[in-house]
C-alpha positions, 0 to 999 in steps of 0.5 A: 540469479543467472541472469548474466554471466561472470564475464558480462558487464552490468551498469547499475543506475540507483533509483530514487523513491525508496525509503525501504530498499535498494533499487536499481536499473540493471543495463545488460547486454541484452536487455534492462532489468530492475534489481531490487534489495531490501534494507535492514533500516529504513530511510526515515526520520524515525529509528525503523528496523526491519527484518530484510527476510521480508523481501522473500514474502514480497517475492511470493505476493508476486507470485501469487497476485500474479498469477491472478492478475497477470498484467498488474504485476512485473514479471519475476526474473530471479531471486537470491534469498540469501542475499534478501534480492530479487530481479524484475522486469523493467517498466519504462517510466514514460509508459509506465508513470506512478499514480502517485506523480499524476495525481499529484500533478492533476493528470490522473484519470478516474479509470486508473481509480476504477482499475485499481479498486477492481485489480484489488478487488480481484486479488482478495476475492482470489485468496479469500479463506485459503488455507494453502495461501495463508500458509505461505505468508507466515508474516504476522510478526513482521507485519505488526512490525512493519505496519501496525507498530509504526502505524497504529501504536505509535499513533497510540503513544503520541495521542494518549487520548486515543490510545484504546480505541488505536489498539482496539484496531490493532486488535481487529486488524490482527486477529481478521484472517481473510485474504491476501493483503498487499500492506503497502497499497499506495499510488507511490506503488502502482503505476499507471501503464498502457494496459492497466494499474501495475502493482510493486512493493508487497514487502508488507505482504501478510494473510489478514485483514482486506480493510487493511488495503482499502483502507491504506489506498483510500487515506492517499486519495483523501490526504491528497484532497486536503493538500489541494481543497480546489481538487477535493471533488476530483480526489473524492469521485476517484475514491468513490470510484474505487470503491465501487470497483472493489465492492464488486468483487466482495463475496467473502464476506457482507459488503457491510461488514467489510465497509464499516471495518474499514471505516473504522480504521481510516481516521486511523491511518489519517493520524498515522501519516501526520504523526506516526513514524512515517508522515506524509510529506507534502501536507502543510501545517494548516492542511496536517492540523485539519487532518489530525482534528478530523481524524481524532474526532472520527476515533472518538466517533467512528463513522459507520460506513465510508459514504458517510466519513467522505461526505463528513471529510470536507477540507 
């Protein structure tokens, strides 16, 4: 990447947190970086294989949320294409810590909620219906790969019962072409910096389906309340907020539309993270059994809009 010379010498410190690539603090001579490369199987329970050319579309969702949002996303350093790498600005964890970490320890505030609802918001309606960025993210195979097979089908195949109405939003979210999807938008994703939410980890970068991501972020906040009942409001108001951050910037299409679409998928990733192929960790049994009778009902019966699943998802 020409980023150092043969003769200089690098010290590489791995990175925890990952389950889909090598991460690494690269010390230089004159400054620190972040390397970052991905694996061709995942580090989960589950066999998960993943073609590394992901790495390139994540590449190109940083190009072009960046150009954007200019401050929600580090600055690209370099890329190495073969190699399936790529180099990053390095965001010390001290100033820049995970919305994961602070919302599960009870220090997130609900403007980073606000922020990162309206940094969405702002990305979709940017790439709404564009043909040129449609084209640039060539990713439906990979995406199905990488987020709908491991997600929604294998949900289908450990819930019979619910099978059909699983790949009929299989079928939706597949064939709904709108924006530019980040795929993997989750508080483990985004931290919380001095100037706003800064977004990593677009490896599930696809052109499709806007609910997709509301969705995706809206299951963390709400799995987190049934992990913690006494915070259940807190979590809640941070969804309600990001919600209404991001319904602000939602012309594409009628809001309605979009809410109700999104609502339909929720229960779904609900079921995913307690029995498909990646489950959340930090739920226990008692909390995982609420979830999967909640989100099994809501397949039954969907809910129309995400107002209504939030005041019906009480834990």
């Amino acid at each position: 990447m020409k980023i150092v010379s043969t003769n200089q010498r690098i010290e590489l410190t791995p990175l925890a947190g990952g389950v889909s690539s090598d991460i690494f603090r690269a010390d230089l001579p004159s400054r620190v970086v972040c390397v970052k490369r991905a694996l061709p199987r995942l580090r989960v329970a589950a066999e998960w294989n993943v073609p590394v050319e992901r790495n390139r579309y994540e590449v190109e969702w940083m190009r072009v949320a960046g150009a954007i949002v200019p401050q929600a996303v580090p600055a690209l350093l370099g890329e190495d294409r073969a190699a399936g790498a790529f180099a990053m600005e390095w965001l010390p964890p001290a100033r820049y810590p995970v919305w994961k970490a602070t919302l599960m320890d009870g220090s997130a505030a609900q403007t980073t909620a606000v922020q990162v609802g309206d940094v969405l918001g702002r990305i979709h309606a940017a790439t709404a219906d564009r043909p040129d960025i449609a084209e640039r993210f060539p990713t439906d195979a990979l995406f199905h790969a990488i987020r709908l097979d491991p997600y929604l089908v294998a949900t289908a195949r450990a819930h019979p019962d619910r099978a059909e109405r699983l790949h009929a939003l299989v079928a939706t979210t597949a064939a709904t072409k709108r924006v530019l999807v980040h795929g993997d938008f989750s508080p483990k994703n985004i931290l919380a910096g001095p100037g706003g939410p800064v977004i990593l980890d677009a490896e599930c970068a696809w052109f499709g389906d806007p609910a997709f991501d509301l969705a995706f972020v809206l299951n963390h906040l709400l799995l987190k309340s049934a992990w913690q009942p006494p915070r259940s409001a807190s979590y809640r108001a941070m969804a309600e907020a990001l919600v209404a951050a991001y319904g602000d910037r939602v012309r594409w299409e009628p809001w309605l539309a979009l809410d109700a679409r999104t609502a339909g998928l929720l229960p779904a990733l609900m079921l995913a993270r307690i029995d498909g192929k990646s489950p959340v960790e930090y739920l226990s049994e008692a909390s995982r059994a609420f979830v999967r009778a909640y989100a099994r009902e809501a397949l039954r019966a969907p809910p129309r809009s995400l107002a209504e699943l939030m005041r019906s998802f009480a834990p």
